[in-house]
C-alpha positions as a Markdown table, in Angstrom:
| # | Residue | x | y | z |
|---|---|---|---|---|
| 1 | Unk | 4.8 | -17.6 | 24.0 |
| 2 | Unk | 3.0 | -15.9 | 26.8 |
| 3 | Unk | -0.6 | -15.2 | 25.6 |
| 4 | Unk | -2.4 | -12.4 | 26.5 |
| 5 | Unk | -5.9 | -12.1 | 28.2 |
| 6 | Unk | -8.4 | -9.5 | 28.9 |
| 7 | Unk | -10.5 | -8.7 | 31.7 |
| 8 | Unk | -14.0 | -6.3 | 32.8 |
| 9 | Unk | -15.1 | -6.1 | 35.8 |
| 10 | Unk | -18.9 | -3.9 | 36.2 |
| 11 | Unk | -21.0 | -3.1 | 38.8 |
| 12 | Unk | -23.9 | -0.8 | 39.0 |
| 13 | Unk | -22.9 | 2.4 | 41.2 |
| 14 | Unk | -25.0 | 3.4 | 44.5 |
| 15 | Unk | -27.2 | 6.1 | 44.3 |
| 16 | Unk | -25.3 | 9.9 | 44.1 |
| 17 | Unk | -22.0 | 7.8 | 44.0 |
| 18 | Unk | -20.9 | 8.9 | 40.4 |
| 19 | Unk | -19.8 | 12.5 | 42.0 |
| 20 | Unk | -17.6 | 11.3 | 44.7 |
| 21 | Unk | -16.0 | 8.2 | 42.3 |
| 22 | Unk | -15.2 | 10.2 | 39.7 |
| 23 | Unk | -13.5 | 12.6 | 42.5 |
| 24 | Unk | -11.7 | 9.6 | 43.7 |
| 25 | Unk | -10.4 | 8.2 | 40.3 |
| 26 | Unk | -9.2 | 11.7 | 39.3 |
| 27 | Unk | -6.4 | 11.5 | 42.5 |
| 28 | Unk | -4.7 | 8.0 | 40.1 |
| 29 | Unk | -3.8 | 10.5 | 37.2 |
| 30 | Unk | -1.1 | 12.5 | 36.6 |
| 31 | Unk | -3.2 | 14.9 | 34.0 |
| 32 | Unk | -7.2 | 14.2 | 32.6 |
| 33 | Unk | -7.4 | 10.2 | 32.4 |
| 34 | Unk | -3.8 | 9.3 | 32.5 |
| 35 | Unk | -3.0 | 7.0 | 34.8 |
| 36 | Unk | -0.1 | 7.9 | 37.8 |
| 37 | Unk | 1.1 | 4.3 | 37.3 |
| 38 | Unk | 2.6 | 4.5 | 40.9 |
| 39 | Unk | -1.2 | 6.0 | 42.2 |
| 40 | Unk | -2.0 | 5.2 | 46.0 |
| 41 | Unk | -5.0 | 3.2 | 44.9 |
| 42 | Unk | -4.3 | 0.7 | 42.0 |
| 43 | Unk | -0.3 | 1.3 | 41.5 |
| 44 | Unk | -0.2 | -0.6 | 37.8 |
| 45 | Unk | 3.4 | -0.2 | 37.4 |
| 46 | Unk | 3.5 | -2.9 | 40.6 |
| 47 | Unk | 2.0 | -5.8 | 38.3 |
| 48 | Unk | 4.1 | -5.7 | 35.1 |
| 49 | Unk | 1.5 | -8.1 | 33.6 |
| 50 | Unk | -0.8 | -5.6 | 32.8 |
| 51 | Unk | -0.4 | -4.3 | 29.4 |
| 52 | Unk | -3.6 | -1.5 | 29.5 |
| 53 | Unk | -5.9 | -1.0 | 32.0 |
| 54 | Unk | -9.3 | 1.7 | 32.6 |
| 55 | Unk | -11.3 | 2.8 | 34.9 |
| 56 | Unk | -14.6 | 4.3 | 34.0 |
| 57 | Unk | -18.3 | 5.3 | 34.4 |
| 58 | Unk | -20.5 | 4.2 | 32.2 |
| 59 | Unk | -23.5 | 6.7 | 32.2 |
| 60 | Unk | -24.7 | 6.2 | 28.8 |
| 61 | Unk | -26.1 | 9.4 | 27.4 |
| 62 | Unk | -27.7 | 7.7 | 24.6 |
| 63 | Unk | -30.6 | 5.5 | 26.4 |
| 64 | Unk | -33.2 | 7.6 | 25.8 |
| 65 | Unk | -32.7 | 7.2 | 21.9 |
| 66 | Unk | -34.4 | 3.9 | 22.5 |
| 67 | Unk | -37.6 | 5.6 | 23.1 |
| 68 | Unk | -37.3 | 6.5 | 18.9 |
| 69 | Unk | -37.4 | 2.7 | 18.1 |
| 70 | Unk | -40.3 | 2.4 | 21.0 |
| 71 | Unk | -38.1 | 0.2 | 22.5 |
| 72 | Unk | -37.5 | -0.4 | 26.2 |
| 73 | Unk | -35.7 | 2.1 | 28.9 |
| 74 | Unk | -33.1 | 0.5 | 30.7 |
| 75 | Unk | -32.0 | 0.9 | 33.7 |
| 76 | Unk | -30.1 | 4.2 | 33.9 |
| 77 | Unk | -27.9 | 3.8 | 37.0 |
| 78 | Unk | -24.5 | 4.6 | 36.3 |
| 79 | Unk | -22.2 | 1.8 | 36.4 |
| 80 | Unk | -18.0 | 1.4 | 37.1 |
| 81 | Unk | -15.9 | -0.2 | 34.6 |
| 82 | Unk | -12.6 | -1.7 | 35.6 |
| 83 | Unk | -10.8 | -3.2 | 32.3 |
| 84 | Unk | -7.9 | -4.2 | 30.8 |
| 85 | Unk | -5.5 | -6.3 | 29.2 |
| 86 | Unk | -3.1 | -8.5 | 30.5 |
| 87 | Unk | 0.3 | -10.6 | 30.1 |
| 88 | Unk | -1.1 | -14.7 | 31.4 |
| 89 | Unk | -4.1 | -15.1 | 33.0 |
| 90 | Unk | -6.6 | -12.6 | 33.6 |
| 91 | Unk | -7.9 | -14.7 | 36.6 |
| 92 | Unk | -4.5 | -15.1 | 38.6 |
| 93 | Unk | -4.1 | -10.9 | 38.1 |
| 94 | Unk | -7.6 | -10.5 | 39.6 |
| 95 | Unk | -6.5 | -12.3 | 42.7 |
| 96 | Unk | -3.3 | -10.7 | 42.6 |
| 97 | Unk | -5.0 | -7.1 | 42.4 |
| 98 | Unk | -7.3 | -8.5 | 45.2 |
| 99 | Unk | -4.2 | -9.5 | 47.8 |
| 100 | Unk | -1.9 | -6.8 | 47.3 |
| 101 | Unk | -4.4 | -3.8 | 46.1 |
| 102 | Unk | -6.8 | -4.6 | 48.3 |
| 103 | Unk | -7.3 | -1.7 | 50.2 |
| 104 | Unk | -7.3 | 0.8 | 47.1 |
| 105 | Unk | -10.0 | -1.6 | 45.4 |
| 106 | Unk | -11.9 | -1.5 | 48.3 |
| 107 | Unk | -12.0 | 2.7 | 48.0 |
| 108 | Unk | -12.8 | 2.6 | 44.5 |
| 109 | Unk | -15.8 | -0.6 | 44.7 |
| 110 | Unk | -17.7 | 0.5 | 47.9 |
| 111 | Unk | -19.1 | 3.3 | 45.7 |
| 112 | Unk | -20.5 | -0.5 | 44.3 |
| 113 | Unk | -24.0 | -1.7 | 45.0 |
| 114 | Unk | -23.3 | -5.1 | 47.4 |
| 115 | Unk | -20.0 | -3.6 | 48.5 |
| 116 | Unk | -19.4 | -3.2 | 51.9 |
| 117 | Unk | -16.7 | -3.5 | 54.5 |
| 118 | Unk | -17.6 | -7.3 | 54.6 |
| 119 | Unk | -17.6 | -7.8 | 51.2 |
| 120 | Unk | -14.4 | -10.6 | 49.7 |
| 121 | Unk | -12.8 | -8.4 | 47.2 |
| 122 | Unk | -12.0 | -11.2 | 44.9 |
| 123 | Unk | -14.9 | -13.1 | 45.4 |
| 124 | Unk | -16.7 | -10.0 | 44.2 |
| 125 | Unk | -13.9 | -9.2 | 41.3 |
| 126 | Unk | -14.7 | -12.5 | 39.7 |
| 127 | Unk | -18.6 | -12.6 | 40.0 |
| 128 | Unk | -18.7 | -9.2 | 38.4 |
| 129 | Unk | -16.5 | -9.9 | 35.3 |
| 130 | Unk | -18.3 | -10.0 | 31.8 |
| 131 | Unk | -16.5 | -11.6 | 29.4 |
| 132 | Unk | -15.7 | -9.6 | 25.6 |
| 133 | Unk | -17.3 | -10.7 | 22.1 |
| 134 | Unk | -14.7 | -9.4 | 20.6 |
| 135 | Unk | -11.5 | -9.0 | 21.7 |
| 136 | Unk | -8.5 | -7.6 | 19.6 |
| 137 | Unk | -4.4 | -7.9 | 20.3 |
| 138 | Unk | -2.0 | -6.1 | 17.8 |
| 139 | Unk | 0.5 | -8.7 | 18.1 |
| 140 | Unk | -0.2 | -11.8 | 20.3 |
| 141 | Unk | 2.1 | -13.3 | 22.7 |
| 142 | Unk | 4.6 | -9.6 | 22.9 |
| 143 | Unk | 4.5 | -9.4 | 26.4 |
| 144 | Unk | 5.3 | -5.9 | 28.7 |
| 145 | Unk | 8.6 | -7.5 | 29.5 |
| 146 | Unk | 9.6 | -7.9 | 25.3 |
| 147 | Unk | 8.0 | -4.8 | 24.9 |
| 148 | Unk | 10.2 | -2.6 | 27.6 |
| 149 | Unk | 13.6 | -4.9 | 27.2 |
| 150 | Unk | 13.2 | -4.2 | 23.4 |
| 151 | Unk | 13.1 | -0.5 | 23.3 |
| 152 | Unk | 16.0 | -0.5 | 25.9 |
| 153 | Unk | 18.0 | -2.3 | 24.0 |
| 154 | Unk | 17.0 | 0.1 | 20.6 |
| 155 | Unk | 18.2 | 3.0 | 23.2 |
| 156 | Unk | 21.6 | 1.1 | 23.2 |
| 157 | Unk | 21.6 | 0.3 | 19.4 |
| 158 | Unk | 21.4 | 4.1 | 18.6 |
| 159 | Unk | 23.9 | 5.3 | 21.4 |
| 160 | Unk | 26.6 | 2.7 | 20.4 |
| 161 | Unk | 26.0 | 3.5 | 16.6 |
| 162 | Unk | 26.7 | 7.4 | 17.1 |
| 163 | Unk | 29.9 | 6.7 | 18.3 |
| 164 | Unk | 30.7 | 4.0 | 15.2 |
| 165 | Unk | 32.9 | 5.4 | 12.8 |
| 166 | Unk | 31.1 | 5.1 | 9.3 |
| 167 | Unk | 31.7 | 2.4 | 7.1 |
| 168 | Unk | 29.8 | -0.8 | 5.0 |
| 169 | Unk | 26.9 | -1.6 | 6.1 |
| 170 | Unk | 27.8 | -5.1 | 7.7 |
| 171 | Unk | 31.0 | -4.3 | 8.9 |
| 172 | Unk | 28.8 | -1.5 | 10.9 |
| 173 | Unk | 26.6 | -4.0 | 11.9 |
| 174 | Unk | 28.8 | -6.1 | 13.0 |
| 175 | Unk | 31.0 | -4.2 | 14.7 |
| 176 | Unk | 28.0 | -2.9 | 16.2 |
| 177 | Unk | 26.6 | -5.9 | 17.8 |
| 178 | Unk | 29.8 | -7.0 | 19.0 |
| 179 | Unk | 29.4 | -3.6 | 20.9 |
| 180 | Unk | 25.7 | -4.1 | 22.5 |
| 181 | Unk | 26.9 | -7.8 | 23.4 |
| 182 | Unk | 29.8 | -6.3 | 25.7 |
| 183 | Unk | 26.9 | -4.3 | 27.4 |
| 184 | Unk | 24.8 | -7.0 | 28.1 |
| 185 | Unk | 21.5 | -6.3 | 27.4 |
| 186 | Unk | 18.5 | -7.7 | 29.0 |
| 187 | Unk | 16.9 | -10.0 | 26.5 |
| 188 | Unk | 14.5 | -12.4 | 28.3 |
| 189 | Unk | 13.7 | -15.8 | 26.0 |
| 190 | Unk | 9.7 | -16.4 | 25.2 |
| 191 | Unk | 8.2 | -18.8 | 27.9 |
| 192 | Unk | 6.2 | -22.3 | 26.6 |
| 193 | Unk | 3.4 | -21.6 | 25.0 |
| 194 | Unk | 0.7 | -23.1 | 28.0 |
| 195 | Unk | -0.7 | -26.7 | 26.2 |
| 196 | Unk | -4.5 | -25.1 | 27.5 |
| 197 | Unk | -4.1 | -22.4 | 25.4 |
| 198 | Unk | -2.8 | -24.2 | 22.5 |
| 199 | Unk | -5.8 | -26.5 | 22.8 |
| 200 | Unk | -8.2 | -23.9 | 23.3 |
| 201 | Unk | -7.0 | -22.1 | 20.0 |
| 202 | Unk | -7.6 | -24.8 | 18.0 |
| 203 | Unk | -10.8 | -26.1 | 19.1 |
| 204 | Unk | -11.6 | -21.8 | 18.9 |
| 205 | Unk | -10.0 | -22.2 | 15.4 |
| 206 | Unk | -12.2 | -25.3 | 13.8 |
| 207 | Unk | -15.7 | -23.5 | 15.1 |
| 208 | Unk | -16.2 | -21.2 | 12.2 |
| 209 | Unk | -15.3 | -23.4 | 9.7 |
| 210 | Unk | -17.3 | -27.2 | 10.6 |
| 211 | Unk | -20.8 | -24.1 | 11.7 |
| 212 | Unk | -19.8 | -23.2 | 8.4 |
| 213 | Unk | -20.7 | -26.2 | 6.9 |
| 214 | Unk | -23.0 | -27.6 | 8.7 |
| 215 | Unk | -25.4 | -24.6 | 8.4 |
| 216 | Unk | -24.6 | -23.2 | 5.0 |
| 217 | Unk | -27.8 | -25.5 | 3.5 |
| 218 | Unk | -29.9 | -23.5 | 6.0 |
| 219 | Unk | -28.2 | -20.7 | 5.4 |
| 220 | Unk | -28.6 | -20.6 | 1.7 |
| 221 | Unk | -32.4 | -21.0 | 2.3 |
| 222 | Unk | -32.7 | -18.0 | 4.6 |
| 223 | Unk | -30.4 | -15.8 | 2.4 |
| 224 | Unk | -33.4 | -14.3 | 0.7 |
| 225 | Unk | -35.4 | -13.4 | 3.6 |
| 226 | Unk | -33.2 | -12.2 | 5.2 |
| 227 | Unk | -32.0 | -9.8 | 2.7 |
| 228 | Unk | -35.1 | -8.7 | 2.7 |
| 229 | Unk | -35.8 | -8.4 | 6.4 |
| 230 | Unk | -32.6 | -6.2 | 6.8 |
| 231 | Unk | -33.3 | -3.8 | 3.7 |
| 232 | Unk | -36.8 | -3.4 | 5.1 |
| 233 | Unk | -35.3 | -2.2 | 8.4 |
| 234 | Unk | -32.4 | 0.1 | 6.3 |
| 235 | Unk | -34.5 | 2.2 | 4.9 |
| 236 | Unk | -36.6 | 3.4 | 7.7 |
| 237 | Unk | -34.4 | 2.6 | 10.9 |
| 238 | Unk | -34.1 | 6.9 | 12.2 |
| 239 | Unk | -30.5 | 7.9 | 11.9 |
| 240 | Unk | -29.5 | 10.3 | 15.2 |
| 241 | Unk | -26.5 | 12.4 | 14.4 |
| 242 | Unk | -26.9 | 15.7 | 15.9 |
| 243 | Unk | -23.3 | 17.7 | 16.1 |
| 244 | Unk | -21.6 | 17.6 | 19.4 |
| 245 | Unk | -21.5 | 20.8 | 21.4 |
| 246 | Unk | -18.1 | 22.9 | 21.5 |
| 247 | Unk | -18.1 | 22.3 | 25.4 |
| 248 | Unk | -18.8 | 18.5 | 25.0 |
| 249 | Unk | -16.3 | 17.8 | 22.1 |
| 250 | Unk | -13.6 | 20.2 | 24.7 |
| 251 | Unk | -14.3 | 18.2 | 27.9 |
| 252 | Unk | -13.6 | 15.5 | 26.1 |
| 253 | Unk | -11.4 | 16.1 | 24.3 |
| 254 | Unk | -9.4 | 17.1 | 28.0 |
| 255 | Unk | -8.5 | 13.3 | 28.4 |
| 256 | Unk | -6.8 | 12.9 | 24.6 |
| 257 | Unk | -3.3 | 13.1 | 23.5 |
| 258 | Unk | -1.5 | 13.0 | 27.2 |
| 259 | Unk | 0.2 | 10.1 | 25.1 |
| 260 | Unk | 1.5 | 8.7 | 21.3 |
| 261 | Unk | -1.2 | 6.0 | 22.5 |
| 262 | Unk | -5.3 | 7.0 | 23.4 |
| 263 | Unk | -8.3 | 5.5 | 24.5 |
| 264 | Unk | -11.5 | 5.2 | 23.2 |
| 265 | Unk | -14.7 | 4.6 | 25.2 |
| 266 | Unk | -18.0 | 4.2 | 23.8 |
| 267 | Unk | -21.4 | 3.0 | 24.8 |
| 268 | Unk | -25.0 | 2.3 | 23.1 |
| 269 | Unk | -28.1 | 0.7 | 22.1 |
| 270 | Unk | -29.2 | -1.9 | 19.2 |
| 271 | Unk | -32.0 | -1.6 | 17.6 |
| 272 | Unk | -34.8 | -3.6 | 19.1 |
| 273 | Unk | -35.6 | -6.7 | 18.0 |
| 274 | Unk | -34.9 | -10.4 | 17.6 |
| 275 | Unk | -33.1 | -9.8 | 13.7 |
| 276 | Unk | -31.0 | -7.0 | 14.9 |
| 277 | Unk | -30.0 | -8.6 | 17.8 |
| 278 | Unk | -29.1 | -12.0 | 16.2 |
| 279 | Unk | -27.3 | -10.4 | 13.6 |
| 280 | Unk | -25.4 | -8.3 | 15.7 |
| 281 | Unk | -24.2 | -11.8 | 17.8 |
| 282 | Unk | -23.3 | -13.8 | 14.4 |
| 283 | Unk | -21.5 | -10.8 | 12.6 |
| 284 | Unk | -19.3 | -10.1 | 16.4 |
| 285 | Unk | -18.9 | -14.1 | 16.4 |
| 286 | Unk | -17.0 | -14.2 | 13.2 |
| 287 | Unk | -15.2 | -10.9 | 13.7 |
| 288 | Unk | -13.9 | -12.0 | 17.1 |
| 289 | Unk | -12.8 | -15.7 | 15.3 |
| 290 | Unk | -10.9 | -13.5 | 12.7 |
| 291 | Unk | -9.1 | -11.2 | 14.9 |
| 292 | Unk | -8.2 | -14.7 | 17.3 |
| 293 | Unk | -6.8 | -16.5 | 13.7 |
| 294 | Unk | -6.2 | -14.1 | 11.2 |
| 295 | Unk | -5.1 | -10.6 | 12.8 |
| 296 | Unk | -2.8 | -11.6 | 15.2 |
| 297 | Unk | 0.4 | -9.3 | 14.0 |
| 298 | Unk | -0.1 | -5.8 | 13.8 |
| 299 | Unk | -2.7 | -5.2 | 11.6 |
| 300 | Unk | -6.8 | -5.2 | 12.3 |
| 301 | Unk | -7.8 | -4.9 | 8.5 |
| 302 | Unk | -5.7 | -2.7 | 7.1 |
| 303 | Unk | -5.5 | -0.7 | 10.4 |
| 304 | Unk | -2.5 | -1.0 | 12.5 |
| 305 | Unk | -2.6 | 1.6 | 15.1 |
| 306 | Unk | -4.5 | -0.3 | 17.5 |
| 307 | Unk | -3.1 | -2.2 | 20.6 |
| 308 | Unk | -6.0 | -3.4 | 22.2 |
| 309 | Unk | -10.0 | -3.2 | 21.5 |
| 310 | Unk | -13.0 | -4.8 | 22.6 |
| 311 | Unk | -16.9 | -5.0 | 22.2 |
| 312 | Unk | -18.7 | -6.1 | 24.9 |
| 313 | Unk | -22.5 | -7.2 | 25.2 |
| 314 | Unk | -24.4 | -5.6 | 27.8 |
| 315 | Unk | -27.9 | -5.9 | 29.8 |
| 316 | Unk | -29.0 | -8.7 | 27.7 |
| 317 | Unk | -27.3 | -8.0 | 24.3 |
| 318 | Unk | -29.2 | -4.8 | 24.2 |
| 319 | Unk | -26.3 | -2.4 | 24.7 |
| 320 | Unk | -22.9 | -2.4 | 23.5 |
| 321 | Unk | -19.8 | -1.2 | 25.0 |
| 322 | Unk | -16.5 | -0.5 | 22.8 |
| 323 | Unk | -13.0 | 0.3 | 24.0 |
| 324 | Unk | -9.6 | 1.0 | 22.2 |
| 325 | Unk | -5.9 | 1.7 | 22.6 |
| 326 | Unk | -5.0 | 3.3 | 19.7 |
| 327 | Unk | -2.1 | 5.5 | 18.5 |
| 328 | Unk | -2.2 | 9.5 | 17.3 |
| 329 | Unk | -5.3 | 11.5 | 17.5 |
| 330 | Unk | -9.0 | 10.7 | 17.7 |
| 331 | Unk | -9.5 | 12.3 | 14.0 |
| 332 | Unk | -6.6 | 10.4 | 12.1 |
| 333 | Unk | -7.9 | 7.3 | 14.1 |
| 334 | Unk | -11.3 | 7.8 | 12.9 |
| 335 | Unk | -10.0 | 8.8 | 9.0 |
| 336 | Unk | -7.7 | 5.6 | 9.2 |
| 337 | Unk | -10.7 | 3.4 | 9.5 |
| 338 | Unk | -13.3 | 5.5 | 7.0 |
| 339 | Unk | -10.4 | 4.9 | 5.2 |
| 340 | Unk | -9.5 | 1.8 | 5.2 |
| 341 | Unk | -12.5 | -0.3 | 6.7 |
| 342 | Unk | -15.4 | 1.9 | 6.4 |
| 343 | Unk | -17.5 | -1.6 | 5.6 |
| 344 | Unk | -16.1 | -3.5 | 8.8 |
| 345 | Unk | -17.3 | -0.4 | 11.0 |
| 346 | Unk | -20.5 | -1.1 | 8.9 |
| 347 | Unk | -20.7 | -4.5 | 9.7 |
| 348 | Unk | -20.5 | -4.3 | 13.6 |
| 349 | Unk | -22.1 | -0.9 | 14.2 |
| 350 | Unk | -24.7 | -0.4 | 11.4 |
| 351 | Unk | -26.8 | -2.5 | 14.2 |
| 352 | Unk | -26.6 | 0.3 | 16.8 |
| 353 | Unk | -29.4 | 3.0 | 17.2 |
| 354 | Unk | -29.1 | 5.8 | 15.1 |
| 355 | Unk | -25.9 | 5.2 | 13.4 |
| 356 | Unk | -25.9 | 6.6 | 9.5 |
| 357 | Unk | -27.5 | 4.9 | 6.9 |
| 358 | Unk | -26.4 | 1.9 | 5.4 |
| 359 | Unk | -27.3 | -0.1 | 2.6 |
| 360 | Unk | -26.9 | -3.9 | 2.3 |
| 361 | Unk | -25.4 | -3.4 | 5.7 |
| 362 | Unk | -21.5 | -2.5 | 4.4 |
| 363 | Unk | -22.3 | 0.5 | 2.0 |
| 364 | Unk | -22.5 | 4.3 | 3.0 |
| 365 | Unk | -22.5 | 3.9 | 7.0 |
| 366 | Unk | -19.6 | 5.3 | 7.6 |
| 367 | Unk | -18.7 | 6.6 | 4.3 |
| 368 | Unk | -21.2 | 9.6 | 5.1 |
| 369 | Unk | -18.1 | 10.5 | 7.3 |
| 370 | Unk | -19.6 | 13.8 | 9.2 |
| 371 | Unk | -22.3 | 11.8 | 10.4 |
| 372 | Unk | -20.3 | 9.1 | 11.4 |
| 373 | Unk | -18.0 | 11.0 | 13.6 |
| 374 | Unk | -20.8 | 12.6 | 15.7 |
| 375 | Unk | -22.2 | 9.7 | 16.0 |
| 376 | Unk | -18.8 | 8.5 | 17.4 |
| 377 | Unk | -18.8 | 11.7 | 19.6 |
| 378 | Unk | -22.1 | 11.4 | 20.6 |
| 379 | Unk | -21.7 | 7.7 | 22.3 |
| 380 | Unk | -17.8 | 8.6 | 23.6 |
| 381 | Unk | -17.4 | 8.3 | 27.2 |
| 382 | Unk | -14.8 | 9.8 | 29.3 |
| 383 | Unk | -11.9 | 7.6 | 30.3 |
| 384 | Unk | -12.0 | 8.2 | 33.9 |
| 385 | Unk | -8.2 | 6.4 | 34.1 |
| 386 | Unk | -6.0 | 4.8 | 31.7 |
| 387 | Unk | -2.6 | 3.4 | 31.8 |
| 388 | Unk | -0.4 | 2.1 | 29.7 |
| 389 | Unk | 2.5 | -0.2 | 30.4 |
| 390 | Unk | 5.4 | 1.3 | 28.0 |
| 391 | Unk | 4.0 | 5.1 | 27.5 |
| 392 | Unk | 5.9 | 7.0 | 24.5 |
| 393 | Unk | 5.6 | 3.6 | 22.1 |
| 394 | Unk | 3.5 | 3.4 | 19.3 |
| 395 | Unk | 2.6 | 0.0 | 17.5 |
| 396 | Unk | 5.0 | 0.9 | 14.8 |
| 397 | Unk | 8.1 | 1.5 | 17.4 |
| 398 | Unk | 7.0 | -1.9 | 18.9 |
| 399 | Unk | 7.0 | -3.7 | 15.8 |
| 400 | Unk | 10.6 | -2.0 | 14.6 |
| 401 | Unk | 12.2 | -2.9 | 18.3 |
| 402 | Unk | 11.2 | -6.4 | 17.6 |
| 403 | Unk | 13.2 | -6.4 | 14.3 |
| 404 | Unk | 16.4 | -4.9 | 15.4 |
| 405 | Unk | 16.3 | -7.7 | 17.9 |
| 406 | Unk | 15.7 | -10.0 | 15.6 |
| 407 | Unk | 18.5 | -8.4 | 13.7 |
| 408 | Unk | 20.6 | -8.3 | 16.7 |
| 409 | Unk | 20.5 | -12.0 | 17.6 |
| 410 | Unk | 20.5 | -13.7 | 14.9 |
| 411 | Unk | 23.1 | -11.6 | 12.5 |
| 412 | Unk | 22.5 | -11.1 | 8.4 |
| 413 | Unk | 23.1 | -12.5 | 5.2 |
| 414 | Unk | 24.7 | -9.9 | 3.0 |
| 415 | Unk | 24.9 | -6.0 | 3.0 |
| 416 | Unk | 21.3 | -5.4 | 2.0 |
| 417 | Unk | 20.1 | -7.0 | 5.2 |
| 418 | Unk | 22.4 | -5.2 | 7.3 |
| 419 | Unk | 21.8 | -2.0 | 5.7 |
| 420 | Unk | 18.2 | -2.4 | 6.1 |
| 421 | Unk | 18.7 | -3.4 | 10.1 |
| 422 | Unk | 20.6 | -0.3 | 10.5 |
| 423 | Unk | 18.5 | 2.3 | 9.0 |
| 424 | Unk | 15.6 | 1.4 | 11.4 |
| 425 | Unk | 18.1 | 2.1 | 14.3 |
């Protein structure tokens, strides 16, 4: 199995260079935010490794909500995001990017503070990288290779089965993979697992479960006070969820739905404070060990829609960034998880400035759903660029394309089996 790793790369933009970047990133699309995956700057389609990839600014129109908690202004300058998920290392695609997109990167990261014509691009790559606190893959170790080789070979499957005549279901099916067989489909065979990875996991894996016990004493103890401590700060923390304008919500909504699959971009601020911060770490901690352990094929929660996501810590855990690759609209995306996991989205935003009520941190929130989407809206970013390895696939056509190979190499056991394979064809 070929793991998959992620990578950000952020850098804070020279003065009046947001104009001219955002200029420059426009020329890599095709239409609003999707990528040209052949584009003169970064051509993504050259490095099949890369499974999603964005290009941003991150000009946070939210800072001066802080000023409501009396907390801090941060720095303002806008900043670039380059990020992105990857088949392997993320380091070795870094240096890749470095040698053989060298002068494109250059184009994009002198708009960078400390970026200049004598600058080493990878040198520079790897000391601006910030690593995720979360990170989120819908099916680990389903590589862009697997992914394109399988839905070529369901293109095949559904050609040859037109031209079948009809007849019992494994008869068909046989007949039918004697067929694909003659064609010789590309099917390339997983590669080793890499032992560093292995061991990595499981050290990863054992971490929740020995803090577990080792605090839970301490834990118990605190319990109280800290229930307190956060109810305290629930009933009077300001919630800010004014309604988007029309024009925002439509230039926005410009870079959706170019694609089954969108991104989501979002940026804000925690509440101030030692509790709210501390929390914030713990709760992403435990989230970020279930989605390495637990939800690892095809489902966050109850959700399944989502290729990739990510929460990232910023200026000192005092922002938060949040990206997704997620299939259909923004709205159904959005429903899908008021839906089903209205008290995760608790849990790991409840934290942020003005985000709707909550009480005991997982109730209401957002349950009070028309508050919850503007506060969405109101901390969305524009996707500058986005690309996507295997456009036109959702997580659902990925996860069928996996079973018909399945089904195709390794045959059935009685009619119902092969019935079953060919109705997903």
């Amino acid at each position: 199995m070929t793991p998959q790793d992620e990578f950000m790369v952020i850098a804070p933009l020279k003065p009046g260079a947001a104009g001219p970047l955002r200029a420059l990133l426009a020329t890599m699309t095709l239409a609003p935010g999707f990528a040209d995956p052949d584009n003169a700057l970064i051509p993504f389609a050259r490095f099949g490794a890369i499974q999603v990839a964005r290009l941003l600014v991150l000009d946070d129109p939210t800072l001066s909500d802080r000023a409501i908690h009396g907390g801090d202004l941060l720095d303002t300058t806008p900043r670039l995001a380059f990020l992105g998920y990857c088949d392997g290392s993320a380091e070795k695609l870094l240096d890749r990017l470095a040698a053989e997109a060298g002068p494109g990167l250059r184009r994009i990261f002198a708009h960078c503070e400390g970026f200049d014509d004598a600058t080493d691009a990878r040198a520079w790559l790897h000391a601006h990288r910030v690593r995720a606190a979360i990170t989120y893959v819908n099916w680990v170790g389903r590589t862009v290779t697997q992914a394109r080789e399988e839905a070529a070979l369901h293109a095949m499957l559904r050609d040859e089965l037109a031209g079948l005549p009809a007849g019992a279901p494994m008869a068909t099916a046989t007949a039918l993979r004697h067929a694909i067989r003659l064609r010789e489909p590309v099917l390339t065979r997983p590669a080793p697992t890499p032992v560093g990875w292995k061991i990595a996991h499981w050290l990863h894996f054992l971490s929740l479960p020995l803090l577990a016990l080792l605090l839970s004493p301490l834990a118990l103890i605190a319990a109280p006070f800290l229930a307190v401590m956060l109810r305290r700060r629930e009933k009077h923390d300001p919630v800010i969820v004014p309604r988007p304008a029309p024009e925002r919500l439509a230039a926005l909504s410009a870079y959706e739905d170019h694609d089954v699959t969108n991104p989501f971009s979002a940026i804000g601020s925690l509440k101030p404070g030692r509790f709210r911060r501390w929390l914030t770490t713990v709760i992403l901690w435990v989230v970020n060990w279930t989605t390495r352990h637990i939800y690892t094929r095809g489902r966050l929660a109850r959700v399944g829609t989502i290729h990739f996501a990510r929460w990232v810590f910023l200026d000192g855990k005092r922002r938060l960034f949040f990206a997704s690759n997620y299939d259909g609209s923004l709205e159904s995306y959005m429903d899908d998880f008021i839906n089903k996991v209205a008290f995760g989205l608790n849990l790991v935003f409840s934290n942020g400035i003005g985000y709707p009520r909550t009480d005991w941190l997982i109730v209401g929130g957002a349950r009070r759903e028309q508050d919850f989407k503007a506060f969405l809206r109101r901390h969305q970013l524009p996707t500058d660029v986005w690309y996507k390895a295997y456009p036109g696939l959702s997580t659902l056509d990925l996860a069928r394309n996996g079973r018909l190979r399945e089904g195709y190499e390794r045959g059935f056991s009685d009619e119902a089996a092969a019935r079953r394979w060919l109705a997903e064809i």
